[in-house]
mmCIF file of the N, C-alpha and C atoms, coordinates in Angstrom:
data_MODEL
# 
_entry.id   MODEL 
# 
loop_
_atom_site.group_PDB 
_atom_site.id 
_atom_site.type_symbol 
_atom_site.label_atom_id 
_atom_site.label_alt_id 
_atom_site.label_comp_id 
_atom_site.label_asym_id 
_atom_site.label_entity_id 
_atom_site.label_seq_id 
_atom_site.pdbx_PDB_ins_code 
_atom_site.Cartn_x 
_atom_site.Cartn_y 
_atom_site.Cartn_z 
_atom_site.occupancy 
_atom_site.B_iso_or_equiv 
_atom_site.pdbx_formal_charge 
_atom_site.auth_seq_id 
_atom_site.auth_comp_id 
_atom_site.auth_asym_id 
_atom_site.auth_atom_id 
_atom_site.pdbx_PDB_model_num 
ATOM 1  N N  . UNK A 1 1  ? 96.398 125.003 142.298 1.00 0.00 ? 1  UNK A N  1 
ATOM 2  C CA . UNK A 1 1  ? 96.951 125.334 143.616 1.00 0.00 ? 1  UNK A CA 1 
ATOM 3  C C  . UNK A 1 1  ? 95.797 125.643 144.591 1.00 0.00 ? 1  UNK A C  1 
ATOM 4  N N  . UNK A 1 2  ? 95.043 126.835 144.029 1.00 0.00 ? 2  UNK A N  1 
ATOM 5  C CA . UNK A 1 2  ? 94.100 126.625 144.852 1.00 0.00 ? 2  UNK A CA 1 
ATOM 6  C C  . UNK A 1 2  ? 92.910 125.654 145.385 1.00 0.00 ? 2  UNK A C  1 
ATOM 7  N N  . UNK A 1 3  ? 92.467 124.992 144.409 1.00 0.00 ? 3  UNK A N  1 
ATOM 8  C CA . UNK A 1 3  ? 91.796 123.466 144.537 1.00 0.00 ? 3  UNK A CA 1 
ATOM 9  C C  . UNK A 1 3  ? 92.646 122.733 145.702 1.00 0.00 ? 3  UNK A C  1 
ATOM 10 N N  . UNK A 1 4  ? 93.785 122.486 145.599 1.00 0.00 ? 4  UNK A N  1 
ATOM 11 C CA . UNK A 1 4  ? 94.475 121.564 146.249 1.00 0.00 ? 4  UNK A CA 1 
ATOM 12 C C  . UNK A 1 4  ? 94.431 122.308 147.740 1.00 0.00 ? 4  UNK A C  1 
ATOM 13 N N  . UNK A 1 5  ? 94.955 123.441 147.651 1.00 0.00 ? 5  UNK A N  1 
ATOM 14 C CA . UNK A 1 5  ? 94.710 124.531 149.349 1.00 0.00 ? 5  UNK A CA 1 
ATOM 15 C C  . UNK A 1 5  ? 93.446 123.899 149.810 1.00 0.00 ? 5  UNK A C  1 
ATOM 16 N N  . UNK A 1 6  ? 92.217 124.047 149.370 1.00 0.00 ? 6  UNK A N  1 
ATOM 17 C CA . UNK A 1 6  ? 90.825 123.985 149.279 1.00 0.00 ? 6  UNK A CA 1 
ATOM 18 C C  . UNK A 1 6  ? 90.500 122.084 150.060 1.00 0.00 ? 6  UNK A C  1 
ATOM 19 N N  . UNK A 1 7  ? 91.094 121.708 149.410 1.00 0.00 ? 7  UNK A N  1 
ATOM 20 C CA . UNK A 1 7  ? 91.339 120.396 149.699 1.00 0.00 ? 7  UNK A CA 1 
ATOM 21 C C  . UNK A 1 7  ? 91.718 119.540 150.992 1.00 0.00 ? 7  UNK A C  1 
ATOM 22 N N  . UNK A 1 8  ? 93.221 120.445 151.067 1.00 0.00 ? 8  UNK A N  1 
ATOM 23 C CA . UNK A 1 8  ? 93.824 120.317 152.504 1.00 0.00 ? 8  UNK A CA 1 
ATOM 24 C C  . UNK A 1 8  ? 93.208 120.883 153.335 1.00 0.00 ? 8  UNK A C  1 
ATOM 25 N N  . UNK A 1 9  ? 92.533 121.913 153.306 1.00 0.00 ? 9  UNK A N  1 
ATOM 26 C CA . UNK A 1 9  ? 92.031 122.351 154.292 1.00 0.00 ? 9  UNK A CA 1 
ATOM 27 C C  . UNK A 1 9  ? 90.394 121.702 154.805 1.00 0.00 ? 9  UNK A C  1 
ATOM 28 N N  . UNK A 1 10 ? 89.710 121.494 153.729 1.00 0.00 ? 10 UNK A N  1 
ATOM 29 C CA . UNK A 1 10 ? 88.153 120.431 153.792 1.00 0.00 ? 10 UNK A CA 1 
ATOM 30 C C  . UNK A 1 10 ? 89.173 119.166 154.646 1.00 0.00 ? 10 UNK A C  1 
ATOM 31 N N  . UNK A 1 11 ? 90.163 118.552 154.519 1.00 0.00 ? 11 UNK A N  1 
ATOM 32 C CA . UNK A 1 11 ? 90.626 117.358 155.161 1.00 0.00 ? 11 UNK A CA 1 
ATOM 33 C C  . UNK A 1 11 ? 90.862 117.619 156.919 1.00 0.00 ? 11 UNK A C  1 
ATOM 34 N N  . UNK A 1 12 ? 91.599 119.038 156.750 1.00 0.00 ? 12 UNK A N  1 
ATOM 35 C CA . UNK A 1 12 ? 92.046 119.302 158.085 1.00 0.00 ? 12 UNK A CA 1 
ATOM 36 C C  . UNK A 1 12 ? 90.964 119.328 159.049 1.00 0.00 ? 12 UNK A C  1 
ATOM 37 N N  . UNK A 1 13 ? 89.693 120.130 158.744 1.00 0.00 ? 13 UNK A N  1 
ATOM 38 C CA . UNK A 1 13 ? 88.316 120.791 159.080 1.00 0.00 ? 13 UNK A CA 1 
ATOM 39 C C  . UNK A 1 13 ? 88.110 119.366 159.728 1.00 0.00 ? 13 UNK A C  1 
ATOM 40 N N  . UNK A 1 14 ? 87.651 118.269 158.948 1.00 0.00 ? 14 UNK A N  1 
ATOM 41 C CA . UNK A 1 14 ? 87.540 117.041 158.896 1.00 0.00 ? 14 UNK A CA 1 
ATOM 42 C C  . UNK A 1 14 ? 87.780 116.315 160.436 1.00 0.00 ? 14 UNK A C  1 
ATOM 43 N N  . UNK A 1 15 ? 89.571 116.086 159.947 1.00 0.00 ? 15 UNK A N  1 
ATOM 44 C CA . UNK A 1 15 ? 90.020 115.585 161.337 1.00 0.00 ? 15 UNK A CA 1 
ATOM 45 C C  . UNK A 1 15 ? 89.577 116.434 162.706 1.00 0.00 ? 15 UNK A C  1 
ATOM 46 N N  . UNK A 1 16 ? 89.540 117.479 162.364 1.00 0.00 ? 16 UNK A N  1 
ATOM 47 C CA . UNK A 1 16 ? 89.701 118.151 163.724 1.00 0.00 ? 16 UNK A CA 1 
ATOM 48 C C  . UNK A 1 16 ? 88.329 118.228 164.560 1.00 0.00 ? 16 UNK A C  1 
ATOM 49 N N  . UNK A 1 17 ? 87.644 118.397 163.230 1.00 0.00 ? 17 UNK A N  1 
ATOM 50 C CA . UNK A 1 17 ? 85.966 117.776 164.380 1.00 0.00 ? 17 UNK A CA 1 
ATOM 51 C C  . UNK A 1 17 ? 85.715 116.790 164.373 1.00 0.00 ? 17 UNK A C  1 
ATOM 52 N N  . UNK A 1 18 ? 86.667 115.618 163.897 1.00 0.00 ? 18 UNK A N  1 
ATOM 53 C CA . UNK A 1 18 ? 86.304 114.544 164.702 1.00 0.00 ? 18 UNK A CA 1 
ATOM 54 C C  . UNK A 1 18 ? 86.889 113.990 165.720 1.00 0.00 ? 18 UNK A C  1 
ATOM 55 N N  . UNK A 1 19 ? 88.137 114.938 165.761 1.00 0.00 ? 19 UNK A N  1 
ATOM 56 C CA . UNK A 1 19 ? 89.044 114.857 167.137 1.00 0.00 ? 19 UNK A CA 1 
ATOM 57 C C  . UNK A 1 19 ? 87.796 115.545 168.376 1.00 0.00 ? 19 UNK A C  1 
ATOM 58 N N  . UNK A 1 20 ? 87.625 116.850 168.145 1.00 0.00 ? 20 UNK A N  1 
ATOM 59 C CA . UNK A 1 20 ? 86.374 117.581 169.249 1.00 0.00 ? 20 UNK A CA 1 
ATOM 60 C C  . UNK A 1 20 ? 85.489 116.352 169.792 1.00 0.00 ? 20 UNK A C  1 
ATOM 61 N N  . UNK A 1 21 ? 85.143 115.882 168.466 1.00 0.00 ? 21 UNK A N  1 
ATOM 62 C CA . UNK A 1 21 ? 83.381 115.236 168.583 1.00 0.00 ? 21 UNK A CA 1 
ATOM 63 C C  . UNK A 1 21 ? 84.160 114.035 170.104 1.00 0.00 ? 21 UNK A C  1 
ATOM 64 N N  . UNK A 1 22 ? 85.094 113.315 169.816 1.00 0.00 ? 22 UNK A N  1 
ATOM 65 C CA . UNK A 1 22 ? 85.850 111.837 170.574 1.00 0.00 ? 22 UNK A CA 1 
ATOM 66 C C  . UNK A 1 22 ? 86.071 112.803 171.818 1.00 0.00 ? 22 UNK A C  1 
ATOM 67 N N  . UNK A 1 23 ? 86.750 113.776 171.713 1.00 0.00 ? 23 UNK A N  1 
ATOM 68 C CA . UNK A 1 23 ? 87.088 114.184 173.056 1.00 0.00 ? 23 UNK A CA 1 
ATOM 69 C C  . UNK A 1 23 ? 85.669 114.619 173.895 1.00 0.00 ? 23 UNK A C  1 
ATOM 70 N N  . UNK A 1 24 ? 84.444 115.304 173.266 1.00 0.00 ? 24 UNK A N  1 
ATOM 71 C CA . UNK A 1 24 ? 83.771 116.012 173.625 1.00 0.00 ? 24 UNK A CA 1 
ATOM 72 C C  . UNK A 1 24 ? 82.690 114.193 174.383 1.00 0.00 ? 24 UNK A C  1 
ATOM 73 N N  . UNK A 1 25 ? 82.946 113.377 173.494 1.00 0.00 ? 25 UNK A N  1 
ATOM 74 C CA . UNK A 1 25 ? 82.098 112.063 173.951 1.00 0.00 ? 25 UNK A CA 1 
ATOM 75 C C  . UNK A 1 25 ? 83.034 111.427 174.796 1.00 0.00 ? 25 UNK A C  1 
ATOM 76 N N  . UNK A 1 26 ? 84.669 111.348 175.004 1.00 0.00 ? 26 UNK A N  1 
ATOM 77 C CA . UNK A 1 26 ? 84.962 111.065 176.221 1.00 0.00 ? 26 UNK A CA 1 
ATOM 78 C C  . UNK A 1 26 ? 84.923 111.814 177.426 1.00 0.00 ? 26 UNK A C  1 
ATOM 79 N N  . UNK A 1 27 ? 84.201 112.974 177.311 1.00 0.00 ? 27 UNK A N  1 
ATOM 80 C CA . UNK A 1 27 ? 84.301 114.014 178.243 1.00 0.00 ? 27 UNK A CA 1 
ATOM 81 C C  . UNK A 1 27 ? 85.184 114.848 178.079 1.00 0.00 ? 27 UNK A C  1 
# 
């Protein structure tokens, strides 16, 4: 359970700075 928490969350981390990084390079 916890591995898998651990998991989803390394994925979420993931998307979300690479959502920042696109927004931060479209301005």
């Amino acid at each position: 359970m916890g591995r898998k928490k651990l998991e989803i969350k390394r994925i979420e981390n993931k998307s979300s700075r690479q959502v920042t990084f696109s927004k931060r390079r479209n301005g």
